[in-house]
N, C-alpha and C positions, 0 to 999 in steps of 0.2 A: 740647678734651677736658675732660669735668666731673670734678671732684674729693670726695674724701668729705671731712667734717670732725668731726673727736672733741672736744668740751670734756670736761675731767677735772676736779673739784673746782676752778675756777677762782675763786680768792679775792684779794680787793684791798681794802684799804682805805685811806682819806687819813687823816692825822696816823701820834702814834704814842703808845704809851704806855695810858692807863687812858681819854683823848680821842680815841681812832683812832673814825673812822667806818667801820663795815663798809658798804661800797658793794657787794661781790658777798662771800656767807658761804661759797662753795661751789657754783659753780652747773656741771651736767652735761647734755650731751644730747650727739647724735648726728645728723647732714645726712647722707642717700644723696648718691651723685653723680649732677647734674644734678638736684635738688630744692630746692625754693625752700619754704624753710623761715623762716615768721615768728616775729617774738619783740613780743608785746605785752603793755600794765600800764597802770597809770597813771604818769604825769609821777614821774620819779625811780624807779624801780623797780629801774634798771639796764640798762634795755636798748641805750643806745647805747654805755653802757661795754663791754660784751661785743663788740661793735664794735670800737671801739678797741683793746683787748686782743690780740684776734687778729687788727690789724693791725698791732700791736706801734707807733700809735700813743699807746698806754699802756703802757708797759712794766715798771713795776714789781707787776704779779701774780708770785701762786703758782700749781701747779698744771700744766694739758697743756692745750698748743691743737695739735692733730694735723690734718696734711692730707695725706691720703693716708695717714695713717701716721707719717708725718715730725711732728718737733716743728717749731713756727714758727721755733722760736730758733735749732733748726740750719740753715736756709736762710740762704744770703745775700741780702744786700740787694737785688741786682739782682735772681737767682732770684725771692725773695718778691714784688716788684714786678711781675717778668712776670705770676705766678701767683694776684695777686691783685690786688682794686684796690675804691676805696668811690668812692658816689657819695654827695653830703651832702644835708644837707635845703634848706639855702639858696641857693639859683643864682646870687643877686645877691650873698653873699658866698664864693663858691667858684671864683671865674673874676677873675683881677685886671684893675683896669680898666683900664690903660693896656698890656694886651696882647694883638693882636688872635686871633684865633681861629686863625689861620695859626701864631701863636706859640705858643699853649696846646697845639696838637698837635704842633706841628715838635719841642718841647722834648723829652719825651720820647723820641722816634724818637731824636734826638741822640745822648743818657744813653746809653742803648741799643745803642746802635750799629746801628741799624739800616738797611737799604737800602730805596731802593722810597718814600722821603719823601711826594712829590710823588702818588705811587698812593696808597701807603695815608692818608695825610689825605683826600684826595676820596672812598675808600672809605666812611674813617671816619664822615665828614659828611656821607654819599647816606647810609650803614644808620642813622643817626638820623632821616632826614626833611626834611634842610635841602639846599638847594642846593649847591654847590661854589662860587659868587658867595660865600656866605656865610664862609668862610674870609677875608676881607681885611674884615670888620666887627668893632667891638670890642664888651664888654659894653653899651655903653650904648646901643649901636642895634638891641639886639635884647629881646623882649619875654621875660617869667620862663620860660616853655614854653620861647623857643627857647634860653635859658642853657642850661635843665636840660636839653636836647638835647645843649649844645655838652660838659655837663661828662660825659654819658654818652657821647660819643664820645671823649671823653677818658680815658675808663676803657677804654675798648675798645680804642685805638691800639696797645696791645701785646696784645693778646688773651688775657686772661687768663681762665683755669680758674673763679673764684671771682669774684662782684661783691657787694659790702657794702654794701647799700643804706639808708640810714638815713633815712626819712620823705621819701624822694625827691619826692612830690609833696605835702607839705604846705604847702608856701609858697606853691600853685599855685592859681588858680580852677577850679573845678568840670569845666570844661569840658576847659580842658586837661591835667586830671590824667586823664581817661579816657585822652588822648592817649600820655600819658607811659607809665600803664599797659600800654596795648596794644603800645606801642612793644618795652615790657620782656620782655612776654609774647611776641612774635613774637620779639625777638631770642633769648630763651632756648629756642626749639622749633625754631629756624633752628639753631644754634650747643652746644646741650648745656650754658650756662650752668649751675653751683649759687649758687644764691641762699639769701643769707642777710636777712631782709627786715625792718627793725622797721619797725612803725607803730601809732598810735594805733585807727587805722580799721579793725574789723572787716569793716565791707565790703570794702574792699583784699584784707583775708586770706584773704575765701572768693573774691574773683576769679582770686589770683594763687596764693597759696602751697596744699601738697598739705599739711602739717602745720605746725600753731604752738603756742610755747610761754608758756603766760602766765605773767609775772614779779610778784611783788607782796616788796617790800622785797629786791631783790636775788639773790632767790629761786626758782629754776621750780616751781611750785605744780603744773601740771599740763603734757601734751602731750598733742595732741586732733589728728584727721584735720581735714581744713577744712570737711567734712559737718559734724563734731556741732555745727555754729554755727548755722544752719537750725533745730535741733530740740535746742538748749541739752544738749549731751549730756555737759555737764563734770560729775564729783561731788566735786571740791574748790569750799567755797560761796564763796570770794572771784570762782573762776573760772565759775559757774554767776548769780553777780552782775552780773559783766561784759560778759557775753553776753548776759544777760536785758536789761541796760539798753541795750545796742546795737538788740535786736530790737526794744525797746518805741518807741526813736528814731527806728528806720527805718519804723516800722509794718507790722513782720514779721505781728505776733501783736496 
Protein backbone atom coordinates (compact mmCIF):
# COMPACT_ATOMS: atom_id res chain seq x y z
CA UNK A 1 0.00 0.00 0.00
CA UNK A 2 1.49 3.75 -1.22
CA UNK A 3 1.50 6.31 1.26
CA UNK A 4 1.19 10.23 0.97
CA UNK A 5 3.77 12.46 2.35
CA UNK A 6 3.42 16.35 3.80
CA UNK A 7 6.85 18.36 4.37
CA UNK A 8 5.73 21.55 6.47
CA UNK A 9 8.35 24.36 6.98
CA UNK A 10 11.04 21.86 7.61
CA UNK A 11 14.04 23.76 9.02
CA UNK A 12 17.34 22.47 10.48
CA UNK A 13 20.46 23.94 10.99
CA UNK A 14 24.03 22.76 12.27
CA UNK A 15 25.82 24.84 15.08
CA UNK A 16 24.08 27.32 17.13
CA UNK A 17 23.99 30.97 18.01
CA UNK A 18 25.00 34.12 15.37
CA UNK A 19 27.35 30.69 13.62
CA UNK A 20 24.32 28.30 13.00
CA UNK A 21 24.42 27.16 9.30
CA UNK A 22 20.85 27.12 7.83
CA UNK A 23 21.12 23.65 6.04
CA UNK A 24 17.16 23.56 5.26
CA UNK A 25 15.27 27.57 5.92
CA UNK A 26 12.00 26.18 5.48
CA UNK A 27 11.46 23.78 2.93
CA UNK A 28 7.61 22.43 1.94
CA UNK A 29 6.08 20.13 -0.70
CA UNK A 30 3.66 17.52 -1.07
CA UNK A 31 4.13 13.27 -2.69
CA UNK A 32 0.61 11.68 -3.81
CA UNK A 33 0.54 8.12 -2.95
CA UNK A 34 2.38 5.93 -4.98
CA UNK A 35 4.54 8.84 -6.84
CA UNK A 36 7.86 8.98 -7.27
CA UNK A 37 8.69 12.40 -6.64
CA UNK A 38 12.38 13.80 -7.23
CA UNK A 39 14.29 16.38 -5.35
CA UNK A 40 17.39 17.80 -7.33
CA UNK A 41 20.37 21.03 -7.11
CA UNK A 42 23.45 21.27 -7.02
CA UNK A 43 25.98 19.37 -4.57
CA UNK A 44 24.82 20.88 -1.07
CA UNK A 45 21.66 22.23 -1.66
CA UNK A 46 20.02 20.07 0.86
CA UNK A 47 18.70 17.38 -0.66
CA UNK A 48 19.85 14.20 1.07
CA UNK A 49 19.16 16.12 4.22
CA UNK A 50 15.47 16.03 3.62
CA UNK A 51 16.16 12.50 3.43
CA UNK A 52 17.49 12.06 6.58
CA UNK A 53 14.98 14.12 8.22
CA UNK A 54 12.06 12.21 7.37
CA UNK A 55 13.87 9.26 8.31
CA UNK A 56 14.37 10.82 11.48
CA UNK A 57 18.02 9.79 10.61
CA UNK A 58 18.46 13.45 11.50
CA UNK A 59 16.46 14.32 14.11
CA UNK A 60 16.95 17.38 15.39
CA UNK A 61 14.63 19.65 12.84
CA UNK A 62 11.63 21.88 13.25
CA UNK A 63 8.70 21.69 11.43
CA UNK A 64 6.05 18.37 10.06
CA UNK A 65 7.10 15.46 8.19
CA UNK A 66 3.50 13.70 7.71
CA UNK A 67 2.72 10.36 6.14
CA UNK A 68 -0.34 9.68 5.60
CA UNK A 69 -1.29 12.30 7.94
CA UNK A 70 0.54 11.15 10.76
CA UNK A 71 3.72 13.09 12.12
CA UNK A 72 6.88 10.89 11.81
CA UNK A 73 7.57 11.44 15.30
CA UNK A 74 4.51 9.87 16.59
CA UNK A 75 5.13 6.55 14.87
CA UNK A 76 7.10 4.02 16.50
CA UNK A 77 10.26 2.84 15.75
CA UNK A 78 9.28 -0.51 14.64
CA UNK A 79 6.02 0.98 12.85
CA UNK A 80 8.23 3.67 11.03
CA UNK A 81 10.59 0.96 10.05
CA UNK A 82 8.06 -1.31 8.55
CA UNK A 83 6.64 1.94 6.76
CA UNK A 84 9.59 3.13 5.42
CA UNK A 85 13.08 2.37 4.50
CA UNK A 86 16.16 4.25 2.27
CA UNK A 87 18.38 2.89 -0.15
CA UNK A 88 21.91 4.88 -0.08
CA UNK A 89 24.02 6.07 -2.90
CA UNK A 90 27.04 3.85 -1.91
CA UNK A 91 26.66 -0.14 -2.15
CA UNK A 92 30.13 -0.74 -1.23
CA UNK A 93 29.59 1.31 1.84
CA UNK A 94 25.95 0.34 2.75
CA UNK A 95 26.27 -3.68 3.07
CA UNK A 96 28.97 -4.57 5.92
CA UNK A 97 31.58 -6.75 4.72
CA UNK A 98 31.90 -9.63 6.92
CA UNK A 99 28.13 -10.37 6.67
CA UNK A 100 26.71 -12.46 4.12
CA UNK A 101 23.75 -11.59 2.40
CA UNK A 102 21.84 -14.35 4.14
CA UNK A 103 22.58 -12.06 7.15
CA UNK A 104 21.72 -8.64 5.78
CA UNK A 105 18.14 -9.95 5.25
CA UNK A 106 17.67 -12.63 7.94
CA UNK A 107 18.47 -9.55 10.42
CA UNK A 108 15.72 -7.72 9.97
CA UNK A 109 12.90 -10.52 9.54
CA UNK A 110 14.44 -11.12 13.29
CA UNK A 111 13.88 -7.30 14.73
CA UNK A 112 10.53 -7.88 13.40
CA UNK A 113 9.34 -10.70 14.33
CA UNK A 114 8.56 -11.96 11.49
CA UNK A 115 7.66 -15.48 10.08
CA UNK A 116 8.15 -17.05 6.60
CA UNK A 117 12.37 -16.22 6.97
CA UNK A 118 13.44 -18.63 4.56
CA UNK A 119 10.40 -17.51 1.83
CA UNK A 120 10.57 -14.22 2.12
CA UNK A 121 14.61 -13.84 1.79
CA UNK A 122 14.49 -15.95 -1.65
CA UNK A 123 11.35 -13.65 -2.38
CA UNK A 124 13.31 -10.74 -1.58
CA UNK A 125 16.54 -11.74 -3.78
CA UNK A 126 14.45 -13.25 -7.11
CA UNK A 127 12.26 -9.41 -7.13
CA UNK A 128 15.70 -7.84 -7.37
CA UNK A 129 17.31 -10.05 -10.05
CA UNK A 130 19.65 -12.12 -8.22
CA UNK A 131 19.61 -15.79 -7.74
CA UNK A 132 18.72 -17.37 -4.41
CA UNK A 133 22.48 -19.14 -4.65
CA UNK A 134 23.32 -15.51 -3.98
CA UNK A 135 22.18 -15.37 -0.36
CA UNK A 136 25.32 -17.25 1.08
CA UNK A 137 27.87 -14.61 -0.79
CA UNK A 138 29.37 -11.70 1.00
CA UNK A 139 30.03 -8.02 -0.26
CA UNK A 140 33.12 -8.81 -1.71
CA UNK A 141 32.14 -11.30 -4.12
CA UNK A 142 29.57 -9.53 -5.77
CA UNK A 143 30.00 -6.54 -8.34
CA UNK A 144 28.47 -2.62 -7.39
CA UNK A 145 24.99 -3.46 -9.52
CA UNK A 146 24.56 -6.61 -7.59
CA UNK A 147 25.38 -4.77 -3.85
CA UNK A 148 22.83 -2.14 -4.86
CA UNK A 149 20.48 -5.09 -5.76
CA UNK A 150 21.29 -6.81 -2.48
CA UNK A 151 20.77 -3.30 -0.34
CA UNK A 152 17.19 -2.88 -2.34
CA UNK A 153 16.14 -6.00 -1.37
CA UNK A 154 17.01 -5.19 1.92
CA UNK A 155 14.68 -2.35 1.82
CA UNK A 156 12.09 -4.45 0.63
CA UNK A 157 12.16 -7.44 3.21
CA UNK A 158 9.73 -5.71 5.37
CA UNK A 159 7.63 -4.20 2.67
CA UNK A 160 7.38 -0.92 3.20
CA UNK A 161 4.86 1.95 1.89
CA UNK A 162 7.74 4.60 1.30
CA UNK A 163 11.38 3.84 -0.31
CA UNK A 164 14.17 6.97 0.25
CA UNK A 165 16.17 6.69 -2.34
CA UNK A 166 19.19 8.90 -2.37
CA UNK A 167 21.47 8.80 -5.79
CA UNK A 168 20.83 5.12 -5.75
CA UNK A 169 22.76 4.58 -8.87
CA UNK A 170 25.38 7.12 -8.87
CA UNK A 171 28.20 4.98 -7.80
CA UNK A 172 27.20 2.62 -10.57
CA UNK A 173 28.63 2.41 -14.46
CA UNK A 174 26.32 3.50 -17.00
CA UNK A 175 25.20 0.24 -17.88
CA UNK A 176 24.04 -0.89 -14.92
CA UNK A 177 22.50 2.07 -13.64
CA UNK A 178 19.82 1.51 -16.39
CA UNK A 179 19.51 -1.74 -14.62
CA UNK A 180 18.94 -0.52 -11.26
CA UNK A 181 16.64 1.93 -12.86
CA UNK A 182 14.26 -0.45 -14.41
CA UNK A 183 14.48 -2.51 -11.67
CA UNK A 184 13.02 0.49 -9.39
CA UNK A 185 10.54 1.35 -11.92
CA UNK A 186 8.98 -2.21 -12.35
CA UNK A 187 9.18 -2.78 -8.74
CA UNK A 188 7.18 0.36 -7.99
CA UNK A 189 4.12 -0.47 -10.96
CA UNK A 190 4.19 -4.23 -9.56
CA UNK A 191 3.90 -2.96 -5.83
CA UNK A 192 2.31 0.76 -5.43
CA UNK A 193 5.63 1.92 -4.10
CA UNK A 194 6.00 6.21 -3.17
CA UNK A 195 9.09 7.21 -4.02
CA UNK A 196 10.93 9.86 -2.88
CA UNK A 197 14.00 10.22 -5.33
CA UNK A 198 17.17 12.58 -5.11
CA UNK A 199 19.64 12.80 -7.70
CA UNK A 200 21.85 14.81 -9.66
CA UNK A 201 20.77 13.44 -13.15
CA UNK A 202 18.04 14.95 -14.85
CA UNK A 203 17.90 12.20 -16.98
CA UNK A 204 17.04 9.90 -14.12
CA UNK A 205 14.15 12.28 -13.30
CA UNK A 206 12.44 12.42 -16.66
CA UNK A 207 12.71 8.35 -16.72
CA UNK A 208 11.61 7.71 -13.32
CA UNK A 209 9.84 10.50 -11.29
CA UNK A 210 6.10 12.13 -12.30
CA UNK A 211 7.20 15.57 -10.48
CA UNK A 212 10.64 17.16 -9.08
CA UNK A 213 11.53 19.70 -6.88
CA UNK A 214 14.66 21.83 -7.46
CA UNK A 215 16.50 22.83 -4.30
CA UNK A 216 19.08 25.53 -4.54
CA UNK A 217 20.62 26.74 -0.89
CA UNK A 218 18.26 24.56 1.07
CA UNK A 219 15.41 25.98 -0.62
CA UNK A 220 12.61 24.54 -3.13
CA UNK A 221 12.87 27.12 -5.86
CA UNK A 222 10.46 25.50 -8.00
CA UNK A 223 8.07 22.14 -8.73
CA UNK A 224 7.86 21.14 -12.22
CA UNK A 225 5.78 17.88 -13.95
CA UNK A 226 8.80 15.61 -15.38
CA UNK A 227 7.51 16.90 -19.02
CA UNK A 228 8.68 20.60 -18.64
CA UNK A 229 12.41 19.13 -18.58
CA UNK A 230 12.15 18.23 -22.45
CA UNK A 231 11.03 21.75 -23.21
CA UNK A 232 12.86 23.80 -20.13
CA UNK A 233 9.36 24.86 -18.82
CA UNK A 234 10.83 26.09 -15.22
CA UNK A 235 10.27 30.29 -14.65
CA UNK A 236 12.45 30.34 -11.56
CA UNK A 237 15.96 31.23 -13.63
CA UNK A 238 18.26 29.15 -11.14
CA UNK A 239 15.85 26.30 -12.29
CA UNK A 240 15.53 27.23 -16.03
CA UNK A 241 19.48 27.13 -15.66
CA UNK A 242 19.61 23.79 -14.69
CA UNK A 243 17.70 22.23 -17.12
CA UNK A 244 19.12 24.24 -19.88
CA UNK A 245 22.62 23.02 -18.98
CA UNK A 246 21.44 19.28 -18.61
CA UNK A 247 19.66 19.60 -22.28
CA UNK A 248 22.75 21.28 -23.60
CA UNK A 249 24.98 18.02 -22.02
CA UNK A 250 22.84 15.56 -23.33
CA UNK A 251 22.41 17.11 -26.75
CA UNK A 252 18.74 17.62 -26.33
CA UNK A 253 18.60 21.06 -28.04
Amino acid sequence: MSVSVEIRDLYIAFGSGPAAVKVLPGVSFKVKAGECFGLVGESGSGKSTVLRCISLLTDFWKGEVLIDGRSVRDLALIERCRMLQMVFQDPYGSLHPRQSVRTVLHEPLVIHGLGDREERMQRAITDVGLPVEFLDRFPHQLSGGQRQRVAIARALILEPSLLLLDEPTSALDVSVQAEILNLLQRLRDERGFTYIMVTHDLAVVDHMCDRFAVMLRGEVTEILPHEAIAVNGATHPYARELIGASLDYEGIR
